[in-house]
Structure formats: structure tokens, C-alpha cells
N, C-alpha and C positions, 0 to 999 in steps of 0.2 A: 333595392327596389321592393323587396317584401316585405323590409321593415317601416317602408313608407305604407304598404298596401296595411301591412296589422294598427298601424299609428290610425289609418284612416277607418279602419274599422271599430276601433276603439271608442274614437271622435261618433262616431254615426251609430254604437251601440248608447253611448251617453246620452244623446241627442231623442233616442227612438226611447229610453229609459224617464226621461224629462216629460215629453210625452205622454208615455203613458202613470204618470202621475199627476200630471196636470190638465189632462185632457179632458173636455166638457161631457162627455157622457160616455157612456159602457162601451159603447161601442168603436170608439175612438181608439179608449182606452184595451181593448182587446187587441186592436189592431196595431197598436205600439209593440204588444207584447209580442205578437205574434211578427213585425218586423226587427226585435231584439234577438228572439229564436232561429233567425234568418240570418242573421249577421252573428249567431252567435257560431251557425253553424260553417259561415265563411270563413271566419276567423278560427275555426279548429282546422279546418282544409287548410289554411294559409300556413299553421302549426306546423302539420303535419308537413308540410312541403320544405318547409324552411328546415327542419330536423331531421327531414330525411327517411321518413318511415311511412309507410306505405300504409300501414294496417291503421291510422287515425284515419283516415277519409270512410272506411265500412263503420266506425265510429261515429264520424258525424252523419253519413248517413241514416244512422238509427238516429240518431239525436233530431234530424228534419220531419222524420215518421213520426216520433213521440210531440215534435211541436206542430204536424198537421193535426193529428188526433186530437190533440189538446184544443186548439183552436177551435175544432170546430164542434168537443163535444162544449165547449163554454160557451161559443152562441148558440148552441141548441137547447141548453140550460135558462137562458136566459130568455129565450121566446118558450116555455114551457106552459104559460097559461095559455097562448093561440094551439098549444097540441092537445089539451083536457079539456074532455067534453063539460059542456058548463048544465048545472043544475034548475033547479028548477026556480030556485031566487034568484039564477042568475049570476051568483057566483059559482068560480070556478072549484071544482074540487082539489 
């Protein structure tokens, strides 16, 4: 049954990967990536479970931290000109 659950994560990391290659704008495309990070981190718990070791899940946990941070410092990067105060031409600094 786990190796049907890793098969299906696999299939839906490929899928979220296609995605976010193909996806019509940034924002789309962030969000692939950031459902890739999600399944990448189910699929380390599914590891861990199938193998028998206890201490990969405190692993993916970190791995879900580093791909919230990630996520949300790339769309806070990407709305950066609404956070700069704009001058006096009017463009933004």
C-alpha cells in the first residue's frame, strides 16, 4: 500500500513539475513549485515510514519550513515595486 502511495506521489510531483513549467504567469508558476515542495515533503514521510526510521519525518519537517519560507519570500520579491516608495517621475526606485 505505500508503494502504491510513493507511485502516486511521484505521478502528482511530475504533474505539479509540468506545471510549473508551463504555467501562464509567475504566479501560477510559484505555486507549482510550492505544491512540488509539499509532495516532496510527503514523499520523504512516506520514505521514512516504509524504511522504518523515525528521525526522516524531523527532516521533512525542516524541508516544509524551508519551502514555506521560500514561497513566500518569492512572492514577496516579486510584488517589490507595490513595497518602494515611488519618486518623483514616478518611477519606482
Amino acid at each position: 500500500m505505500l508503494i502504491a502511495a510513493v507511485t502516486a506521489l511521484l505521478v502528482a510531483m511530475a504533474l505539479a513539475l509540468v506545471r510549473a513549467f508551463l504555467g501562464p504567469r509567475l504566479y501560477n508558476r510559484v505555486l507549482a513549485i510550492n505544491v512540488f515542495g509539499t509532495k516532496t515533503v510527503l514523499f520523504i514521510a512516506v520514505v521514512g515510514a516504509i524504511s522504518g526510521r523515525p528521525y526522516i519525518f524531523e527532516i521533512a519537517l525542516l524541508y516544509a519550513l524551508v519551502n514555506f519560507v521560500t514561497t513566500v519570500a518569492v512572492l514577496r520579491l516579486t510584488h517589490i515595486d507595490e513595497l518602494l516608495p515611488e519618486t518623483d517621475e514616478g518611477n519606482a526606485r
